[in-house]
C-alpha positions as CSV (number, residue, x, y, z in Angstrom):
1,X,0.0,0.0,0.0
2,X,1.0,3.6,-0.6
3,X,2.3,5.5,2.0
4,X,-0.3,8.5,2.5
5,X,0.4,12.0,2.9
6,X,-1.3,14.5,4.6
7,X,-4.8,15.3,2.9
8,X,-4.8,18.2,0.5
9,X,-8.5,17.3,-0.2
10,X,-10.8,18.9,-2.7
11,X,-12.2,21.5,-0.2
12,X,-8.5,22.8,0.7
13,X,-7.7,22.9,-3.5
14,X,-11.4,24.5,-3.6
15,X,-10.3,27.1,-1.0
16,X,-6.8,28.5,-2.3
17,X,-8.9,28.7,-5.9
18,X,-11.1,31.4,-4.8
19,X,-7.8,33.2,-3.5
20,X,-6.6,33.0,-7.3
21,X,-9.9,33.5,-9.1
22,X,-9.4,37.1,-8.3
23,X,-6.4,37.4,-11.3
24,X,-8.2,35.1,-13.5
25,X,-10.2,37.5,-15.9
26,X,-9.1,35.8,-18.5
27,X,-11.5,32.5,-17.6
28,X,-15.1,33.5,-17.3
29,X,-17.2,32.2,-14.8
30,X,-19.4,30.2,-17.4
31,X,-16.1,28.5,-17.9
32,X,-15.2,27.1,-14.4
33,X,-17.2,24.0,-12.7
34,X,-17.7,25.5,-9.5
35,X,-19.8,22.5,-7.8
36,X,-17.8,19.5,-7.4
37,X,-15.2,17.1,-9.3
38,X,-17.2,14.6,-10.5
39,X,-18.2,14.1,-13.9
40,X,-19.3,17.2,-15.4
41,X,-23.4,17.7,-15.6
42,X,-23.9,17.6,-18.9
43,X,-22.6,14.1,-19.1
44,X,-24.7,13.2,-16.6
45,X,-28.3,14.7,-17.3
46,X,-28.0,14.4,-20.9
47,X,-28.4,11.8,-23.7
48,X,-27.7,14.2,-26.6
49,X,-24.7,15.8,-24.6
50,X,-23.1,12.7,-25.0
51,X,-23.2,12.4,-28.8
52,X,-19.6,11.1,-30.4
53,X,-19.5,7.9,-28.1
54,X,-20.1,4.4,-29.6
55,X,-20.9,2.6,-26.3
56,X,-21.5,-0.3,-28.3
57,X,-18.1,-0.6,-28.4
58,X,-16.9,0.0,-25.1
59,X,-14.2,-2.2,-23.7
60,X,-15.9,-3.6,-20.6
61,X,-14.0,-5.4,-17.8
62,X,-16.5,-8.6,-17.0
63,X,-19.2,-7.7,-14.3
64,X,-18.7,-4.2,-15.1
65,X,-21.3,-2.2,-13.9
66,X,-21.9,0.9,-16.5
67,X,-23.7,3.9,-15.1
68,X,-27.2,3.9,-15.7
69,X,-27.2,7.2,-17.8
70,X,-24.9,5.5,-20.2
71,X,-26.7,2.2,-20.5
72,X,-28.4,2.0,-23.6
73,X,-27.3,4.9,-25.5
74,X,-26.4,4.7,-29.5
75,X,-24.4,6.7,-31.3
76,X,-26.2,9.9,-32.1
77,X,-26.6,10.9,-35.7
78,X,-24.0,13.2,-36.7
79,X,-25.7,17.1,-37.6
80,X,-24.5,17.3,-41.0
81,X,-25.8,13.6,-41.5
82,X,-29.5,14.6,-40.4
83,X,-28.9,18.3,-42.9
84,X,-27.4,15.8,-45.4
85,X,-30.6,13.3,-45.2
86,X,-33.2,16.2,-44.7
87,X,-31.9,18.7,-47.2
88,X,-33.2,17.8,-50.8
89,X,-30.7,20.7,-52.0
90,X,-27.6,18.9,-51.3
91,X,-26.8,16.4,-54.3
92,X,-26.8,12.5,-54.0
93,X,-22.6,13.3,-54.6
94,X,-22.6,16.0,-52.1
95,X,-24.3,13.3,-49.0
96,X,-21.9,10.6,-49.9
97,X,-18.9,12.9,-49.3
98,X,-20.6,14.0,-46.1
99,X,-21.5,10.2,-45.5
100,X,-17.8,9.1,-46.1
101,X,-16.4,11.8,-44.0
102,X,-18.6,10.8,-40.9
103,X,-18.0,7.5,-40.9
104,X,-14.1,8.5,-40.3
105,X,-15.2,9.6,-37.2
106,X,-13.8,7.4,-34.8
107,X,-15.7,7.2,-30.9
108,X,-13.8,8.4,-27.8
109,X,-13.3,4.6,-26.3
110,X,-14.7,4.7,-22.7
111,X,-13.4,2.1,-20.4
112,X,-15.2,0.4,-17.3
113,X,-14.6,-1.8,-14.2
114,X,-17.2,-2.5,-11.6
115,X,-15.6,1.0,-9.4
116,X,-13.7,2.8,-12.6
117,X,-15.0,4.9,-15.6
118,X,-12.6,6.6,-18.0
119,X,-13.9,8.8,-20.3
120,X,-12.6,11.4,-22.6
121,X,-11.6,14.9,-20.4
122,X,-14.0,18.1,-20.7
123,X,-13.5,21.6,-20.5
124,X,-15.4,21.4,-16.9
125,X,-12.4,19.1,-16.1
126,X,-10.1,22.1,-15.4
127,X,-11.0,22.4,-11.6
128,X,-10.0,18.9,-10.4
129,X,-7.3,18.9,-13.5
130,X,-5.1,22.1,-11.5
131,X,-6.3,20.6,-8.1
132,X,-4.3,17.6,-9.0
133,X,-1.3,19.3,-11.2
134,X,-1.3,22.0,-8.1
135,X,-0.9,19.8,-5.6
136,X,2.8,19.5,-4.1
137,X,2.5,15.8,-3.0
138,X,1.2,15.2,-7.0
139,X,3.8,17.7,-8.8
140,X,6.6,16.2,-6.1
141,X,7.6,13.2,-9.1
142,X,5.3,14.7,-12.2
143,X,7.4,16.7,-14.8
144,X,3.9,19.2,-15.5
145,X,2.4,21.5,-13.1
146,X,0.3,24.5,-12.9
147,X,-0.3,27.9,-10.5
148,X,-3.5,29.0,-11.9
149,X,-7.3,27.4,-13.5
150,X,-6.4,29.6,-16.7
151,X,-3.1,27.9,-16.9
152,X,-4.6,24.5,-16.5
153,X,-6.1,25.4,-20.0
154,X,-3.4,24.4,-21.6
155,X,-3.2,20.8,-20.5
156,X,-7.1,19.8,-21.7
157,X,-5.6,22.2,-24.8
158,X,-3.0,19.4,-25.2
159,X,-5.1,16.1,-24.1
160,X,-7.5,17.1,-27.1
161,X,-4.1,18.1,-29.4
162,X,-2.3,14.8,-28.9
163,X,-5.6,12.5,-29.6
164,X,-6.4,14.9,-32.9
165,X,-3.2,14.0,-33.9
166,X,-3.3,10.3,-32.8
167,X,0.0,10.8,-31.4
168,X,-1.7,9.6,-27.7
169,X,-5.0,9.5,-25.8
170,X,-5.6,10.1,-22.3
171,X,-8.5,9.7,-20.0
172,X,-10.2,11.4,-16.7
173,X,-10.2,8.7,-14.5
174,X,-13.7,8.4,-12.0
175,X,-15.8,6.6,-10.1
176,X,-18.1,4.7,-11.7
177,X,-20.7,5.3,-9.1
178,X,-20.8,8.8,-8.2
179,X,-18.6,10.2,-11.2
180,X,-15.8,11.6,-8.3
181,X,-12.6,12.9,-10.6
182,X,-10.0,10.9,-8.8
183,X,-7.0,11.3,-11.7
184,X,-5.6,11.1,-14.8
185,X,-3.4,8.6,-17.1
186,X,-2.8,7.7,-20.3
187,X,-0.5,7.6,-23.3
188,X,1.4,10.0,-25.4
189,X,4.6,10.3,-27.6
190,X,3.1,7.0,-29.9
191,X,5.8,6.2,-32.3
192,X,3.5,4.0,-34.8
193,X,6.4,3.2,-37.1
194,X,7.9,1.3,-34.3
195,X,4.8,0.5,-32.6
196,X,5.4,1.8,-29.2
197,X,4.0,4.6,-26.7
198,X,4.8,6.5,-23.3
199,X,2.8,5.8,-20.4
200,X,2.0,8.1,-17.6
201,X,-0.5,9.4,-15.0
202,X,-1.5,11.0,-11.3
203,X,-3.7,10.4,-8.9
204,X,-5.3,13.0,-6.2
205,X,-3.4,12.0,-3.0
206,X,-7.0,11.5,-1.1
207,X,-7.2,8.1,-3.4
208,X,-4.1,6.5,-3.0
209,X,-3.0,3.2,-1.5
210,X,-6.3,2.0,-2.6
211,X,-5.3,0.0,-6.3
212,X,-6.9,2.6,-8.5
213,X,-4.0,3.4,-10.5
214,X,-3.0,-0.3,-11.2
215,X,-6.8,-1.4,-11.9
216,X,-6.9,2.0,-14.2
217,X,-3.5,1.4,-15.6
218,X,-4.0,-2.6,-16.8
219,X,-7.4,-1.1,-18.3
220,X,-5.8,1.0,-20.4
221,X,-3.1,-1.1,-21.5
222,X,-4.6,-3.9,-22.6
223,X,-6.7,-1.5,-24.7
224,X,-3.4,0.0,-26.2
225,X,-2.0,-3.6,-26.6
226,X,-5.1,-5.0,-28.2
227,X,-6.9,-1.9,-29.9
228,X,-4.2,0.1,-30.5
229,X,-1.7,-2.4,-31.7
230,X,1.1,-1.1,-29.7
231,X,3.9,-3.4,-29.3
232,X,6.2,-1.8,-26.5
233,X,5.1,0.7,-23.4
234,X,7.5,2.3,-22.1
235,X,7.4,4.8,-18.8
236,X,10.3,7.4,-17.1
237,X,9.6,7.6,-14.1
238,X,12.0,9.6,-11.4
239,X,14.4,7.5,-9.3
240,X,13.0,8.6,-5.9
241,X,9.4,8.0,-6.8
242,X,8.6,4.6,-4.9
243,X,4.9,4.5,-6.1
244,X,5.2,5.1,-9.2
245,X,7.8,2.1,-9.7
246,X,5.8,-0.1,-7.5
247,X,2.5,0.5,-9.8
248,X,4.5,-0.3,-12.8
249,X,6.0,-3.6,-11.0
250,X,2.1,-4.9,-10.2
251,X,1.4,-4.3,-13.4
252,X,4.3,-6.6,-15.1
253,X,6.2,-3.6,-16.2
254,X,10.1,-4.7,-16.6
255,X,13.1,-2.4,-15.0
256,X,15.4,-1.8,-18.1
257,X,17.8,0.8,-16.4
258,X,18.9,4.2,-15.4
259,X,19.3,7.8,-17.3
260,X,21.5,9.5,-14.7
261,X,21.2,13.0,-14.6
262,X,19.6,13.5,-17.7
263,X,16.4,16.6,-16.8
264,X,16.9,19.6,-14.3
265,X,14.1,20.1,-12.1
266,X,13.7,22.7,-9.6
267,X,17.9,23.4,-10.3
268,X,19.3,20.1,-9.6
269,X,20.2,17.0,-12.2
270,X,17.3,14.1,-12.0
271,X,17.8,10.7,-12.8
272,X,15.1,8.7,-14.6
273,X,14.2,4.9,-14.3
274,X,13.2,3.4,-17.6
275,X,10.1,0.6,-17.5
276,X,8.8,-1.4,-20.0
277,X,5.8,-3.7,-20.7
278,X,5.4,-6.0,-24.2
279,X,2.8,-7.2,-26.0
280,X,3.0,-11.2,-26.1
281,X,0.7,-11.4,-28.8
């Protein structure tokens, strides 16, 4: 089990916020999730608000329980397909081009255990986003971090850059009951010529020592293994962070050796541990 550090809970992250919010008149208020971390409303309350997921296709851990709000629900018809079908102006030529385009589209895969959803990360995500990438127990081994919300922008900026470009994917992970924002992981840095990808992720310090990360992690590999087609996962991780190495050793990751010295952080030399995982095929 994780060691855990003192609690630097959601209501102590909500508090030094409002101290910030003051300089942040660059982020308007319609903009900010100011009610809790879970998963944003509109995921919640509506149907139509969750158009783009094929939950058909949903990789689904057995006796997963899926939330009852996204039990049932089918792809919903892209807009330009309904103009396409309902607009007798368009030409048969111009609704197959639109046809073919959509069906390039390619769902946001949502993964599920019995106690773990993750989904694809929201613009309401910024809150718990810089409560975790603010936090000094989080940012203590992580090489990203952030001092204000509007700041944060620029990592849900890059978690929608780096799928767009299919260079990586990375996923809010939650609760599956209650929808609570407990972290974040994923891949990024895909190399598909050689057919491998760089693994990483965080947790809120109020959830560790409790197996979320590993039962997250080993979702989301055997999707990259398996979906993806990745051969090799590789993961840096900092020589002084024992959880992060003991994560990676539950989850059959191999120790393949050290880069001394090779980042400056906070004006001293790091070393980094280099982990890796294979397909067996």
């Amino acid at each position: 089990m994780f060691n855990q550090p003192e609690i630097y809970n959601q209501a102590n992250c909500m508090k030094h916020q409002q101290q910030n919010k003051a300089n942040e008149d660059s982020l308007s208020q319609s903009e900010i999730k100011s009610e809790h971390t879970g998963m944003p409303e509109h995921l919640k309350s509506g149907i139509e608000n969750l158009s783009g997921y094929f939950l058909d296709d949903v990789k689904v851990h057995d006796n997963a329980q899926i939330p009852e709000q996204l039990k049932g629900h089918k792809y919903a018809q892209d807009k330009s397909q309904k103009a396409a079908d309902g607009n007798e102006s368009l030409s048969h030529e111009s609704r197959h081009a639109i046809q073919q385009e959509n069906e390039k589209i390619i769902p946001f895969p949502i993964l599920a255990t019995e106690r773990l959803i993750l989904r694809q990360f929201q613009e309401t995500d910024i809150e718990p986003v810089y409560c975790g990438l603010s936090h000094p127990e989080v940012i203590k081994h992580y090489g990203v971090h952030y001092d204000s919300l509007s700041a944060t922008r620029e990592q849900i900026a890059w978690f929608k850059k780096i799928e767009k470009e299919e260079t990586g994917i990375w996923w809010a992970v939650c609760n599956s009951h209650d929808h609570t924002f407990l972290g974040a992981m994923g891949f990024n840095n895909r190399n598909k010529e050689h057919r491998k990808i760089e693994m990483g992720y965080w947790l809120l310090p109020e959830f560790w020592g409790s197996g979320i990360m590993k039962e997250a992690a080993q979702m989301a590999c055997n999707y990259a293994f398996e979906t993806m087609r990745i051969h090799r996962i590789e993961a840096f991780v900092e020589t002084e962070n024992k959880n992060s190495k003991k994560v990676l050793n539950q989850l059959g990751f191999e120790f393949e050796g050290t880069m001394k010295d090779c980042e400056i952080k906070d004006g001293r030399f790091i070393s980094l541990e280099i982990y890796a995982k294979l397909n067996s095929e």
